[in-house]
C-alpha positions as CSV (number, residue, x, y, z in Angstrom):
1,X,39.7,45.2,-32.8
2,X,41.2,43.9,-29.4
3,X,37.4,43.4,-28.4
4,X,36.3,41.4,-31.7
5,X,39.5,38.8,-30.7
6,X,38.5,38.1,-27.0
7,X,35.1,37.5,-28.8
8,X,36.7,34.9,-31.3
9,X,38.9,33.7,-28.5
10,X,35.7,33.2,-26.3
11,X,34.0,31.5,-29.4
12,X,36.4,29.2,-30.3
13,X,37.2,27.8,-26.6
14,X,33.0,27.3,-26.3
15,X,32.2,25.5,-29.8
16,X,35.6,23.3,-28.2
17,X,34.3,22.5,-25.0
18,X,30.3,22.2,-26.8
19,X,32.1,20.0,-28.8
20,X,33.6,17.7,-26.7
21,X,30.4,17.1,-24.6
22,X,28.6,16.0,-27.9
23,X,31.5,13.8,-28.6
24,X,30.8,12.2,-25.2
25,X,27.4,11.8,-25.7
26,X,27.7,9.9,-29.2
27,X,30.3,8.2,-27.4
28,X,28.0,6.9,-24.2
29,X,26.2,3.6,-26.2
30,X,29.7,2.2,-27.4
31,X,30.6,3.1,-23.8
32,X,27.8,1.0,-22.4
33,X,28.5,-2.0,-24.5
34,X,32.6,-1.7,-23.7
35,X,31.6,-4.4,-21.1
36,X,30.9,-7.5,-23.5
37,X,34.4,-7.0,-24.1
38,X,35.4,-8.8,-20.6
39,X,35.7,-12.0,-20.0
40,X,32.4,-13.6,-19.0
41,X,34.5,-16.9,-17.6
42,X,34.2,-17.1,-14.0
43,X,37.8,-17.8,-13.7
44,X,39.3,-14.6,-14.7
45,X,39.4,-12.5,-11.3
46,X,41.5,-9.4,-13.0
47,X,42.1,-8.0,-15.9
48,X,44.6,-5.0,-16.5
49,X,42.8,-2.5,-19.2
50,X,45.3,0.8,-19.7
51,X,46.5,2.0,-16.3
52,X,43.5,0.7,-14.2
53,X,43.3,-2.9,-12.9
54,X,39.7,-4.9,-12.8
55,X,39.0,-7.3,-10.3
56,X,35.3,-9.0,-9.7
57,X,35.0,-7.7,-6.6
58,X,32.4,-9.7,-5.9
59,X,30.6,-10.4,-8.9
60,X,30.6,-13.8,-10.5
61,X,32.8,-12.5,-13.8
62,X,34.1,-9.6,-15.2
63,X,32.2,-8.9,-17.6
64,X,28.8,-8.5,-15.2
65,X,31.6,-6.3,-13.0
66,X,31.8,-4.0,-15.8
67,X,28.0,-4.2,-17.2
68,X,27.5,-2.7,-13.5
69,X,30.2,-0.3,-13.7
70,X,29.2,0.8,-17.1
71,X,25.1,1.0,-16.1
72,X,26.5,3.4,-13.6
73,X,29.5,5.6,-15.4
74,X,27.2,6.4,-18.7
75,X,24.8,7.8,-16.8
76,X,26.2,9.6,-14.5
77,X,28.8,11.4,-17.0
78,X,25.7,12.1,-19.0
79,X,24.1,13.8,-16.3
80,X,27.3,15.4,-15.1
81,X,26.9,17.3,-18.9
82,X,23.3,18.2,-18.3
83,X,23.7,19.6,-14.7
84,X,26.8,21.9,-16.6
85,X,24.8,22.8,-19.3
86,X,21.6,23.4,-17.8
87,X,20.2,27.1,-17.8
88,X,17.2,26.3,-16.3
89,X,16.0,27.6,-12.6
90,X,15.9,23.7,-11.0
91,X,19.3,22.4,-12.2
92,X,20.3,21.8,-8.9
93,X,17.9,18.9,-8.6
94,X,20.2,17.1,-11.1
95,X,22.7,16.8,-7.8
96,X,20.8,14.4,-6.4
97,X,20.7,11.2,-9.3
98,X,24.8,12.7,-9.9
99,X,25.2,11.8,-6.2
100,X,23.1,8.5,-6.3
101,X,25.5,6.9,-9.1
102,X,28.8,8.1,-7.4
103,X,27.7,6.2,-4.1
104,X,26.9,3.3,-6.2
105,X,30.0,3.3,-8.1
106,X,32.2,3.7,-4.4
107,X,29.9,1.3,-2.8
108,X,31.1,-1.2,-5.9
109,X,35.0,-0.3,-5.3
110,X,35.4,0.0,-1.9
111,X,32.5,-2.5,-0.3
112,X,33.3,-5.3,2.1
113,X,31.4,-7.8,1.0
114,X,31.2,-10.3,-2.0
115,X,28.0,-10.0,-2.7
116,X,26.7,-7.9,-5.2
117,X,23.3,-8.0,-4.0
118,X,24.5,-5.6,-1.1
119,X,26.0,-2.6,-3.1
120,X,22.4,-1.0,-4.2
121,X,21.0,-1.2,-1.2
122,X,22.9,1.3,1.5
123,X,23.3,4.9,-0.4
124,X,19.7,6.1,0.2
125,X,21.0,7.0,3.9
126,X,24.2,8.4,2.0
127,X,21.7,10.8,0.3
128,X,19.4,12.1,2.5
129,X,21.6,14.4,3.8
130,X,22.2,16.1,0.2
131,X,18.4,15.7,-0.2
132,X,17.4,18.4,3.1
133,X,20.0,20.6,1.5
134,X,19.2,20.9,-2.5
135,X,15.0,20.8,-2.3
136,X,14.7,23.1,0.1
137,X,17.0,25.4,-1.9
138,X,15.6,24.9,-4.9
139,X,12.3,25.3,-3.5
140,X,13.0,28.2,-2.3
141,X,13.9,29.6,-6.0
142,X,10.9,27.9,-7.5
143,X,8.7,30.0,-4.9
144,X,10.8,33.2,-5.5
145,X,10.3,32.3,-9.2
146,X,6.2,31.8,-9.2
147,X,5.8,34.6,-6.9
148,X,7.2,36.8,-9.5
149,X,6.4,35.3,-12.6
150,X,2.8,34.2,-12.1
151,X,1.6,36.4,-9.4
152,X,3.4,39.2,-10.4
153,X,4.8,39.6,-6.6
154,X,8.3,41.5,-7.3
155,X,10.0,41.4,-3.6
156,X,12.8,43.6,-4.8
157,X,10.1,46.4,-6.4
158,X,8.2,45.6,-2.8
159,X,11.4,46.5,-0.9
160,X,11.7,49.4,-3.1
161,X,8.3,51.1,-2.5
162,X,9.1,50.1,1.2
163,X,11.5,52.3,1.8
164,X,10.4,55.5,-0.9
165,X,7.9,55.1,2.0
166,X,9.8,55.1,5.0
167,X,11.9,57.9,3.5
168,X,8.9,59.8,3.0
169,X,7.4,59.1,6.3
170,X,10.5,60.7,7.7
171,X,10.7,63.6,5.6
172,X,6.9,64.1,6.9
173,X,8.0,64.2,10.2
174,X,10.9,66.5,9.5
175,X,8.2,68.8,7.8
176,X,6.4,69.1,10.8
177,X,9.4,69.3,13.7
178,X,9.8,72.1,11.4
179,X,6.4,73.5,11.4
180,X,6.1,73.4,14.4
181,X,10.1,75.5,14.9
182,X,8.4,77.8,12.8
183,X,5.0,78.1,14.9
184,X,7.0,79.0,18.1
185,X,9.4,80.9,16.5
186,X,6.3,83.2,15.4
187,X,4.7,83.2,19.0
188,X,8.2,84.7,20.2
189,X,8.3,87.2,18.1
């Protein structure tokens, strides 16, 4: 009985969490349109929406402020749920556009200049460090993978025989250190 509960409890707090990642997901399309909500009038440098304050920081209105901030939050969130979800063997890949739209959306926060032509331009560098460290890795686990799967290599069953070898070599020479006991024991006598 106690093990049929933490089942249900288990159950229950997955189809919750499933849940609320498919409610994001509907949600992402009204989430990229929230931007035609702004004010487009080049005016308006800030505009106070629930506890966070938007400024134009260096766009020429709001509203393209937020289309920018919107063509980068949907997607990233959206792959945010895929690399959490994922069961596949090359999820760790899914780092790499994750990492992408964060720099973008920093570069848009904290950059120096007003231009907006600037933000997209600097985060490649920003990224090639994450880059030598993810594909080699998952590189490494697709040739570990294809080894196994497609040419049947099994390392861990290759380690195995290894040493069922070894240990038989030495119980070989075992045998004959004492063979050979034996031998001269015989010649004594």
């Amino acid at each position: 009985m106690q093990r049929k509960t933490k089942f249900n409890q288990l159950a229950k707090k997955r189809i919750i969490i499933e849940s609320f990642a498919a409610f994001l997901i509907v949600l992402a399309p009204f989430v990229f349109k929230s931007h035609e909500y702004l004010p487009s009038e080049a005016g308006i440098e800030k505009v106070k929406i629930l506890w966070f304050e938007l400024g134009t920081n260096g766009f020429p209105s709001l509203e393209m402020h937020g289309w920018f901030l919107v063509s980068k939050i949907v997607p990233l969130y959206l792959l945010l749920i895929w690399f959490f979800t994922c069961k596949h063997w090359w999820y760790h890949i899914i780092l790499i556009p994750v990492l992408m739209f964060t720099f973008q959306l920093f570069e848009s926060f904290f950059s120096d200049s007003d231009s907006e032509a600037v933000i997209d331009s600097q985060n490649l560098m920003w990224l090639l460090p994450v880059c030598i460290v993810v594909i080699p890795f998952v590189y490494f686990i697709r040739l570990k993978l294809y080894d196994k799967h497609v040419h049947g290599i099994d390392l861990e069953a290759m380690d195995e025989e290894l040493n069922i070898l070894k240990a038989k070599e030495e119980l070989r020479k075992e045998r004959e250190k004492l063979e050979q006991r034996k031998e001269t024991l015989e010649k004594k006598m």
